[in-house]
N, C-alpha and C positions, 0 to 999 in steps of 0.2 A: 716813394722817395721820403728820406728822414727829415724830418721837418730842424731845423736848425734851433736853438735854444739863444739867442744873441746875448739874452741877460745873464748868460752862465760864463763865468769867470775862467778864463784858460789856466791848469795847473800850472804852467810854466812860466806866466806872466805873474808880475808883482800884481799883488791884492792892493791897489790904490782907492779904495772906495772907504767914504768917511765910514768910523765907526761908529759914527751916529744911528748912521742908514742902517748899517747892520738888523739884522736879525734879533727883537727881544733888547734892543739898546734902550729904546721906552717901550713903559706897560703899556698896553691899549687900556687898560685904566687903572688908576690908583685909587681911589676911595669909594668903596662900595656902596652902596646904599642898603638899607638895613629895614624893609617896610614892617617885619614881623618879629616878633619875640623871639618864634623856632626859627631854627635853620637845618638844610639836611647839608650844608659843609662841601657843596660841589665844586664851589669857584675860590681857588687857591686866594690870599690878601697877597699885593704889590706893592701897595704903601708903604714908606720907612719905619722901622720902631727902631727905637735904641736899647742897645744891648743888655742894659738893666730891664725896662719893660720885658723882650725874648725870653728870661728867665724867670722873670717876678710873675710873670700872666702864667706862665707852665707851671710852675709850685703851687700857686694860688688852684691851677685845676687841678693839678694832681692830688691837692688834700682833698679836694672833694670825691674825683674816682678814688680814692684809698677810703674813704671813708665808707661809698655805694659796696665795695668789696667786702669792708669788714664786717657791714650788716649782711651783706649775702651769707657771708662766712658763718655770723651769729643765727642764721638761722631766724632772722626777724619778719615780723609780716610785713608785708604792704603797707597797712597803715603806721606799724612802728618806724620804718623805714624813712616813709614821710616827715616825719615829727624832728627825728633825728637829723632829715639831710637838709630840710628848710631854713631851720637857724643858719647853718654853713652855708647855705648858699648864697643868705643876705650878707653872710661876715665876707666871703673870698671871692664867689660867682654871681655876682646880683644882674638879676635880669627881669628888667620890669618890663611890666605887658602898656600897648601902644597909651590903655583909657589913663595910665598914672602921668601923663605926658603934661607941661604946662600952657602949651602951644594951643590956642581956639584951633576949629576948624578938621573936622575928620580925616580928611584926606592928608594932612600936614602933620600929624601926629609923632609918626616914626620919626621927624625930621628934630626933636628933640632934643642937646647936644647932649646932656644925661643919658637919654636911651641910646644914641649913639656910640657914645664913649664904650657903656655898657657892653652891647650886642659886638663892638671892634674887637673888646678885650677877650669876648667869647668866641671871635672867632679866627681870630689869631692862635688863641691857648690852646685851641682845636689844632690848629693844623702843625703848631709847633711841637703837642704830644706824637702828632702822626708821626712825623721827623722822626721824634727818639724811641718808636715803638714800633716800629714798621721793620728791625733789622730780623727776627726771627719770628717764624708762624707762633710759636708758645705768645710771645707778646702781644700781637696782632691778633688773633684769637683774643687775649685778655682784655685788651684795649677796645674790641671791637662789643667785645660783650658789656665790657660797662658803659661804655658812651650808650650803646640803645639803655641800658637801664636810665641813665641821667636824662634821654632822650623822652623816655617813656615818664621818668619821674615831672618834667617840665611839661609832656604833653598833656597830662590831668590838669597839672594847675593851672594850663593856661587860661584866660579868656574865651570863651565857649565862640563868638561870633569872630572874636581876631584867628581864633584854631581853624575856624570851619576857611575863615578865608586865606589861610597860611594853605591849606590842604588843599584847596582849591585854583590855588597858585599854582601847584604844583603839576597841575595837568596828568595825571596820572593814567593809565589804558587800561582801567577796569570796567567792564564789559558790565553795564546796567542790564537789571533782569527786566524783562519787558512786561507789560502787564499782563498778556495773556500766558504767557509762562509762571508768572507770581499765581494768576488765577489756578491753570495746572496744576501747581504742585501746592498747593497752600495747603491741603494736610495736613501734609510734610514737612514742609517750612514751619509748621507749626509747633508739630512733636518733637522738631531737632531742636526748635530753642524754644524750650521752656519756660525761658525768663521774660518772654515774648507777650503782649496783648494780642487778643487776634486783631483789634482796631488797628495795635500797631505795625502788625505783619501787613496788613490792608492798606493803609496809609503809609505807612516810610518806603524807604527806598533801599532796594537791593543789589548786589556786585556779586557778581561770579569773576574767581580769580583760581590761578591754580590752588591745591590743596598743600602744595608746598610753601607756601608764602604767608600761610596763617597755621602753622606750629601749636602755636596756644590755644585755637581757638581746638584744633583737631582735637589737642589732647586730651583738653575738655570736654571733649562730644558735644557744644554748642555752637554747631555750624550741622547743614543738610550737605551731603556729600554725594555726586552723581557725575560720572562719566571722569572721574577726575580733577572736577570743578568741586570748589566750594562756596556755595550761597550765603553771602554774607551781608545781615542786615548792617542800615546805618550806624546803627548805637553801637554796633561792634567795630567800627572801623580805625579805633587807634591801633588794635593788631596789624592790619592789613599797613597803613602809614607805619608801625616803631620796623615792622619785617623788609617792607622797602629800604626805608632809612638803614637799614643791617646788612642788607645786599647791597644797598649801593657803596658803604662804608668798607666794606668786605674788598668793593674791586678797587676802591680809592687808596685802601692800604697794599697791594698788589702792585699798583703803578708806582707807589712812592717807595715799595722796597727797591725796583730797578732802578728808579733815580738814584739812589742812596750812594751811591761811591761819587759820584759827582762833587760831594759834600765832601770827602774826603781830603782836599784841597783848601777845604777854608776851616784854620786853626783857629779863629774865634768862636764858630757853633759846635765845632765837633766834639769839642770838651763839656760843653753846656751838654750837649743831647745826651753821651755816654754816662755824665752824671745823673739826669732825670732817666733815663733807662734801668738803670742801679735802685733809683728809688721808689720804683714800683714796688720792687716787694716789699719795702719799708720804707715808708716817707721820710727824709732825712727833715730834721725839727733845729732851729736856731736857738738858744736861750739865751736870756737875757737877765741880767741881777734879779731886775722886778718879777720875772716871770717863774724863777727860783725859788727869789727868797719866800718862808714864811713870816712876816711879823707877828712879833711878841712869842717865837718860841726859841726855848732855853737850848741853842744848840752850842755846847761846851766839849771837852774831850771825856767828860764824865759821864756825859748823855746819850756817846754814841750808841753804847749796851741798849739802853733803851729804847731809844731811837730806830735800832736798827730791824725791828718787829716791822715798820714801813716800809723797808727799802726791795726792791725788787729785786727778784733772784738773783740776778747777775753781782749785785754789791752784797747780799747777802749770805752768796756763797762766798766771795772775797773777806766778807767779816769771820766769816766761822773760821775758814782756814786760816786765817787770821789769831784767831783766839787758838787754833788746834795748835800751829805749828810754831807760833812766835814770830810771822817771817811768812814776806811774800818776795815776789820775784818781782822784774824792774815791770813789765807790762802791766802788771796785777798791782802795784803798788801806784805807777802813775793814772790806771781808771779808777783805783780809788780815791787817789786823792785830789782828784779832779771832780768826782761824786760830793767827797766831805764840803770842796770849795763853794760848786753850787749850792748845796742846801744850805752855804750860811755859816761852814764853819774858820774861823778867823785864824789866818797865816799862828800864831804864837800858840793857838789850842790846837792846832792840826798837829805843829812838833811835839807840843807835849803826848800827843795820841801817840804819835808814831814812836815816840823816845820809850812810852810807857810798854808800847805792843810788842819794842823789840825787845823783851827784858833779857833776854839770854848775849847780850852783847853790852861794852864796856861801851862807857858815853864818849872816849874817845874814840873809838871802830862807828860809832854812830852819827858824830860830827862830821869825823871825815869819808864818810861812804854815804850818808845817805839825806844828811840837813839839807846840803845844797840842792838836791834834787826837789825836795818838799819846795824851796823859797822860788825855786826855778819854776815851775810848775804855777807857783801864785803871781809873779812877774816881778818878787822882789828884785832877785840878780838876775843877770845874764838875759840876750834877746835885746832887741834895738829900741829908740826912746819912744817908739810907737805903741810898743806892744808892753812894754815896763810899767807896772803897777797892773795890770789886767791878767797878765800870763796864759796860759792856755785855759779854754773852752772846755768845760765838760763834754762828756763823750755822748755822741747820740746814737737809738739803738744801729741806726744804721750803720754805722764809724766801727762799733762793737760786732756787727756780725761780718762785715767784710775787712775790717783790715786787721793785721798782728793775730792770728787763728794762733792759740796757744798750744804749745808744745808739751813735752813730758816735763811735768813738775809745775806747771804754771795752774795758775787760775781762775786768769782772768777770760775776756769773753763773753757770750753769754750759752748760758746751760740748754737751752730751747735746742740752739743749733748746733752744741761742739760736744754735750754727753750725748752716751748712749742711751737708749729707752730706759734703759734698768738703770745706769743711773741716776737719769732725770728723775724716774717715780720715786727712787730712794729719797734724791734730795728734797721734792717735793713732800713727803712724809715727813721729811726730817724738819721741814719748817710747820707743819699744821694741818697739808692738805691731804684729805685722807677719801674726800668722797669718789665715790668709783666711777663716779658719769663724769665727773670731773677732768680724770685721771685718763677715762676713756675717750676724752673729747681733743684732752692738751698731745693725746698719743697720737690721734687724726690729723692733728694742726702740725706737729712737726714731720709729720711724715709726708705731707704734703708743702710741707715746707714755708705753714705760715705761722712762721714765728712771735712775731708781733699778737698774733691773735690768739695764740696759747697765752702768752702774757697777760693778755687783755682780762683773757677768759679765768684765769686764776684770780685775778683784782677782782674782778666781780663775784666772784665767789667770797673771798675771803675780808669782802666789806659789802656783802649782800644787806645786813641789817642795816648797815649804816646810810647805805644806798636808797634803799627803800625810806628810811627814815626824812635825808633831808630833800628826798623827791617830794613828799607828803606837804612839810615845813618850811624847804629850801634854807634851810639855816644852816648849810657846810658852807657858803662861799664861796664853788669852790666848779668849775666846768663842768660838768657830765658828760657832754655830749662827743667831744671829739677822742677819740683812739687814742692811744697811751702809745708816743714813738719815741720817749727820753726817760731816762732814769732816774732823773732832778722831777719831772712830770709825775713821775709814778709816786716820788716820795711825797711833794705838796699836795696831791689829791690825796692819798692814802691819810699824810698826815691830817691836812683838814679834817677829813670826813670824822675822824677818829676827837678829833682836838677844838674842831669847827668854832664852836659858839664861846669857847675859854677864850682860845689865841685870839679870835678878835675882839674879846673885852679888852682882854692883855694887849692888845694893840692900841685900842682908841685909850686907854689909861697911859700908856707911853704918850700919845700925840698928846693930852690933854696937860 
């Protein structure tokens, strides 16, 4: 006999039940508690944030996995890798371990509202990336592989007794090797890891686990390998935790792909996620006057020629055709003079540039086709009283590699992604860079389609000395550390580096 269901709601009958009651109408909890530094990201956050935090916490991660990528990409060791992603993590992802806490008392530590605030932002910015990278395997793949890296990068530094008790938490079903099995094979366990004491083979503790679940350890031949299993001492077990952590991130991106249309329906995140999915391949960067301008350099309509040895391909090519043809085209002329705007050059020297460059045209063809455009552009005329006197925003690379792809005769862009090989290596020669590892590296980067990092990778080439020098001194002023994702960025670093120690005499001489 069918057992009746009484609490199931007849299709036919009005649904009169509060929707309070409902289904998921409250979280069974809102505010997580946060005991440890790591997290392995299993329990979705329910708490409210607002719409600003959604966005600011997902940028804030994402320059960090862009950054873990671009040293992959550079080809960096482990420890340069370190050095590099630590400063950033204190500036966007800071995550302090439980002993920095001000709170007495062991047990109370976590409860920190600092380390909490911390660990929420971390783990919100987690689940908010999954959202916008969860729509195709290529992402999900990409996402997955850098979070273990970020994962494994925070696993080193943590706290050695807060780590052992994070991993400990975690209850894990690795199969401890027993002592009369250690005694068996102790040979063996010896010869496979080399970097081993015999005391320490004797003494520590060992895990059999499948041989699929420790990758790095196989690759490296420092693990014993029998029946399938691989014997894995203690000192090796952050392989065994960052490979867990990648498996289970693996099926957690899985489940959130089928969620994904769900989200469909709500027009405030769907814009937010589609945009931070865009900027994976290139961080999209804000700039601001201050983070532009150089103080105390001479930027005139006279100094562009000069000037323009800094500028990154993409406004360098706009210069040259520029100087070649007399005359650019409207897309080509507005990323330039949104470029000039940023570094500093003044509404009344940008006209005189452009009045001088078009010389093949009467000042009245000039007035009327093309002034208004320049003043438009700096916020003099036209655009409402919000945005008048500010004008538009210089272009960032991202802005440049996905929107207005130029046409026949144009030239704006950027060269990385819209020439062909041949003639990217031409233009590249045509500006100075002639080395062939160079040449063979920038040809890797854009065929795999990371553009930013050909970029990157040409900057460091062609201010290797300078680079070198104010690492020694630090007397450029001037960031090193984060990727080059703006073309206002490319020219203050490049300029510094080159200009460093003048400009700012010539600076503090102005404040004085």
């Amino acid at each position: 006999m069918i057992r009746s269901d009484f609490s199931r709601i007849d299709p036919k009958r009005k649904n009169t039940i509060d929707h309070k009651k409902k289904q998921f109408a409250n979280a069974t909890y809102k505010q997580q508690e946060y005991h440890y530094r790591l997290n392995f990201y299993e329990v979705p956050p329910t708490a409210e944030i607002t719409l600003e935090q959604f966005e600011q916490w997902a940028i804030d991660r994402l320059r960090i996995l862009a950054e873990l990528e671009a040293c992959s990409f550079r080809n960096k060791t482990p420890a340069e890798t370190t050095a590099h992603i630590t400063p950033l993590l204190q500036k966007w992802l800071p995550l302090s371990a439980n002993t920095s806490s001000s709170i007495q008392g062991p047990q109370l530590k976590w409860q920190d509202p600092r380390l909490n605030s911390e660990r929420q932002k971390d783990h919100y910015s987690h689940f908010i990336l999954r959202l916008a990278f969860s729509s195709t395997e290529d992402l999900r793949r990409r996402f997955a592989r850098i979070e273990s890296a970020l994962f494994k990068l925070r696993f080193q530094l943590d706290d050695a007794k807060e780590r052992q008790d994070f991993v400990d938490s975690l209850n894990f079903d690795w199969e401890k090797v027993s002592e009369e099995e250690k005694r068996e094979l102790g040979a063996d366990l010896l010869a496979a890891t080399p970097s081993l004491r015999r005391q320490e083979m004797e003494e520590g503790g060992w895990f059999k686990v499948d041989f699929e679940k420790v990758p790095e350890l196989v690759e490296g031949r420092r693990v014993f390998l029998k029946r399938g299993k691989a014997y894995v001492p203690v000192k090796e077990q952050m392989s065994m935790v960052v490979a867990e952590f990648g498996a289970r991130l693996d099926k957690g991106l899985e489940l959130t792909a089928r969620a994904l249309p769900r989200l469909d329906e709500d027009d405030r995140l769907t814009p937010i996620l589609t945009h931070l999915s865009k900027n994976f391949a290139t961080p999209d960067s804000t700039l601001s006057d201050s983070d532009s301008a150089v103080t105390g350099a001479p930027i005139t309509a006279s100094s562009i020629d000069h000037l323009s040895t800094s500028f990154p391909l993409c406004m360098r090519n706009l210069h040259m055709t520029l100087r070649k043809n007399s005359h650019l085209k409207h897309f080509g002329r507005l990323q330039y003079t949104l470029f000039l705007k940023g570094i500093g050059l003044s509404l009344e020297d940008c006209l005189i540039f452009w009045r001088q460059s078009f010389k093949l045209i009467t000042d009245d063809v000039f007035n009327k086709e093309y002034r208004y455009n320049v003043r438009h552009a700096y916020g003099d005329v036209g655009g409402d009283a919000t945005r008048r006197g500010r004008g538009y925003s210089p272009f960032s690379c991202q802005k440049i590699l996905t929107e207005h792809p130029p046409g026949s005769g144009e030239s704006h862009g950027c060269p990385y992604r819209h020439f062909s090989i041949d003639n990217l290596t031409g233009l590249l020669q045509a500006t100075g860079v002639n080395d062939k590892d160079v040449l063979r590296g920038v040809k890797e980067d854009v065929e795999k389609k990371r553009f930013h990092i050909a970029c990157n990778r040409v900057f460091d080439w062609a201010h290797r000395v300078e680079i070198k020098r104010a690492k020694e001194d630090g007397s450029s002023g001037v960031e090193l550390n984060e990727t080059i994702v703006h073309p206002n960025t490319y020219f203050k670093r490049s300029y510094l580096l080159k200009n460093g120690a003048k400009t700012a005499s010539q600076g503090d001489a102005m404040e004085m």
